[in-house]
C-alpha positions as CSV (number, residue, x, y, z in Angstrom):
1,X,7.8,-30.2,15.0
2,X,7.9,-28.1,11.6
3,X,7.4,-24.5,12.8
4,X,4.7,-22.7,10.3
5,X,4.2,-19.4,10.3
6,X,1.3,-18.1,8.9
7,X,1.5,-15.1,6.6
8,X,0.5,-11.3,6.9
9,X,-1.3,-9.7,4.5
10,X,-0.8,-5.9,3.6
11,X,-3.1,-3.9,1.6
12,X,-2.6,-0.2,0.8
13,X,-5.5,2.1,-0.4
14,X,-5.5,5.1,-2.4
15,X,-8.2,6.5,-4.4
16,X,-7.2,5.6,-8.2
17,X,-5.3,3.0,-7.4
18,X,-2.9,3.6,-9.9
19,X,-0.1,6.1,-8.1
20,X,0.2,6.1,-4.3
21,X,-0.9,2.7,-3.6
22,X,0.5,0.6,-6.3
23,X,3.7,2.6,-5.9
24,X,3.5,1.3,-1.9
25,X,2.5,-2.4,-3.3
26,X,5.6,-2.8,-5.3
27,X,7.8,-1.1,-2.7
28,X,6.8,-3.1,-0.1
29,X,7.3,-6.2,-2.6
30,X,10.7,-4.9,-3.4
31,X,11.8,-5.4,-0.1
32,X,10.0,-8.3,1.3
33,X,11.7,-10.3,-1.4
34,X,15.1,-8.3,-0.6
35,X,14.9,-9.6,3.0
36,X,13.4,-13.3,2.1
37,X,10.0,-12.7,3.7
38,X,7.9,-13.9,0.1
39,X,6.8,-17.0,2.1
40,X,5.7,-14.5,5.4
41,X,4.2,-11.4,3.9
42,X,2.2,-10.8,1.2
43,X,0.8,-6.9,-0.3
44,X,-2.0,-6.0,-2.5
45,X,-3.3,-2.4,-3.3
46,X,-7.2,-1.1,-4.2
47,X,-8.6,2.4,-4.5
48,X,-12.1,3.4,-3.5
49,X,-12.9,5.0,-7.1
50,X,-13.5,2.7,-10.1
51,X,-12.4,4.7,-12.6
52,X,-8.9,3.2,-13.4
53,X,-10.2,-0.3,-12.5
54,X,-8.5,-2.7,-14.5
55,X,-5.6,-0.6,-15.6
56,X,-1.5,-0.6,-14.8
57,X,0.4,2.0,-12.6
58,X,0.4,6.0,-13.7
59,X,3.0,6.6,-15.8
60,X,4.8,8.8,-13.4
61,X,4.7,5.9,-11.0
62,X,6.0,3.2,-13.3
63,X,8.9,5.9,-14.0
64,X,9.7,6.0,-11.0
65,X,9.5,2.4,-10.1
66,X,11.4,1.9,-13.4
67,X,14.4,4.0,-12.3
68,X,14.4,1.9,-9.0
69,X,14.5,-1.1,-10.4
70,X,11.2,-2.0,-9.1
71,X,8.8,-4.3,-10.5
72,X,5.7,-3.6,-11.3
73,X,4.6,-6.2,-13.3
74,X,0.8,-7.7,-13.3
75,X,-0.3,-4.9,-11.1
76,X,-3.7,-3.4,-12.2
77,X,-6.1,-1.2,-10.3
78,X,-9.2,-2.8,-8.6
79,X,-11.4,-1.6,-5.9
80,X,-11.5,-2.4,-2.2
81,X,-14.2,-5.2,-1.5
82,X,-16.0,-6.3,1.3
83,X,-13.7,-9.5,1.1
84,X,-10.6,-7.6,2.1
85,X,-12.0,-6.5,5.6
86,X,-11.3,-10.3,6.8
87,X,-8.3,-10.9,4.6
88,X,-6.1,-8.3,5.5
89,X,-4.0,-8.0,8.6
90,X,-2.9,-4.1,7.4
91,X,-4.9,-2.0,5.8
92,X,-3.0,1.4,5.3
93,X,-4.8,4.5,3.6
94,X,-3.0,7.5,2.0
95,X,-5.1,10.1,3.1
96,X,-8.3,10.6,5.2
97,X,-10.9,11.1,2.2
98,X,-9.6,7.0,1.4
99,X,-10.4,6.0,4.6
100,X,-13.6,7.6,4.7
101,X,-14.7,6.2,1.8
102,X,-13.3,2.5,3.1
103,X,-15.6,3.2,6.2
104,X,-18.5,3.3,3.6
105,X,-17.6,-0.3,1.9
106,X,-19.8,-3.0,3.5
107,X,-18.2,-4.0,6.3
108,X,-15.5,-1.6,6.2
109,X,-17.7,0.4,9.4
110,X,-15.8,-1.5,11.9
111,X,-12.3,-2.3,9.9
112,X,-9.1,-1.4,11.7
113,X,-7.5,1.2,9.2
114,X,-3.9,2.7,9.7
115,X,-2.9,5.8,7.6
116,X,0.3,5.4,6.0
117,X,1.7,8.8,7.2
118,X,1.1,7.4,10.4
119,X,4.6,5.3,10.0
120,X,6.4,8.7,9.5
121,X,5.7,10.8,12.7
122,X,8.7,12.3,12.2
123,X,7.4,14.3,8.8
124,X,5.3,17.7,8.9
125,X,2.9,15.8,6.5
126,X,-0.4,13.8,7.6
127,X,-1.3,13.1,4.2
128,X,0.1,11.0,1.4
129,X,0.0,13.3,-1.5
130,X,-1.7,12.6,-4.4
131,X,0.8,12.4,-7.2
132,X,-1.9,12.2,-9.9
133,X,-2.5,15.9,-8.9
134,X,0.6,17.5,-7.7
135,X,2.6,15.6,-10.2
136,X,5.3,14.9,-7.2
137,X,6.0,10.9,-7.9
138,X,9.7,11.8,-6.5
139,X,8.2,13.0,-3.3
140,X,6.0,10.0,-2.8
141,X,8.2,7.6,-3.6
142,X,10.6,9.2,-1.1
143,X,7.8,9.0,1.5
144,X,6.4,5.9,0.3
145,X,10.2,4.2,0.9
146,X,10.8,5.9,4.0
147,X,7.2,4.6,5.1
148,X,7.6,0.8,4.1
149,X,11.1,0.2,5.8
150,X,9.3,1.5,9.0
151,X,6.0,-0.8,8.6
152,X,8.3,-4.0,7.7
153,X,10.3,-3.6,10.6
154,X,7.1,-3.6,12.2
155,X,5.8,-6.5,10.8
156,X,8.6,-8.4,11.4
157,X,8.6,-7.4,15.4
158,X,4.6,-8.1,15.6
159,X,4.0,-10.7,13.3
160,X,6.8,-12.8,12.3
């Protein structure tokens, strides 16, 4: 019999969706297709403000994407929906003021949220911060690496 394994679903939230998240979305891409897992896992990003909706990555993030050698190509920002409640498996906020606002999405009352931070125990940090204000893309990507490597490990021991 043909083993099929069905595939997880990651979506990370941010408020703009245009620097943390979509910096997380095409990390995490990165190295799911490093490591072979395009048929196992797939990753999205949204924000919870609709102000960028519709537009790429923050220039700082595409910079730093760019000098990774990380694509970020037909990314643009949307806004969490109702929808992904059901058809995510991971839904990882940056920082507490995301998830709250998640919470307030229909249906996103009762969604099991992780915070991304949460992956890096190990750092002082609780927060992801937001690069759009500090300016900091090279300590977000830093954190944002660190962070997927521990939550596809993870994936791979729970899910795959």
């Amino acid at each position: 019999m043909l083993e099929v394994r069905r595939i997880v679903n990651v979506l990370f939230v941010c408020l703009g969706n245009i620097c943390r998240s979509p910096m997380a979305e095409a990390v995490l891409r990165h190295k799911i297709l490093e490591r072979g897992l395009t048929e196992q896992v797939a990753v999205d990003s949204a924000g919870t403000g609709d102000w960028h909706v519709g537009k790429g990555p923050h220039e700082g993030t595409r910079r730093i994407l760019d000098a990774q050698g990380i694509s970020y190509e037909h990314m643009k920002a949307r806004l969490v929906s109702s929808g992904d409640f059901k058809a995510f498996d991971y839904i990882l906020c940056m920082d507490q003021s995301n998830g709250e606002n998640v919470r307030r999405v229909p249906g996103g009352e009762n969604a099991k949220l992780l915070f991304f931070m949460d992956l890096l125990p190990e750092e002082e940090l609780r927060e992801v911060p937001d690069p759009y204000f500090t300016g900091n893309f090279e300590q977000v990507y830093t954190l944002i690496n660190a962070g997927c490597d521990v939550l596809l490990n993870r994936i791979i021991k729970e899910k795959l």
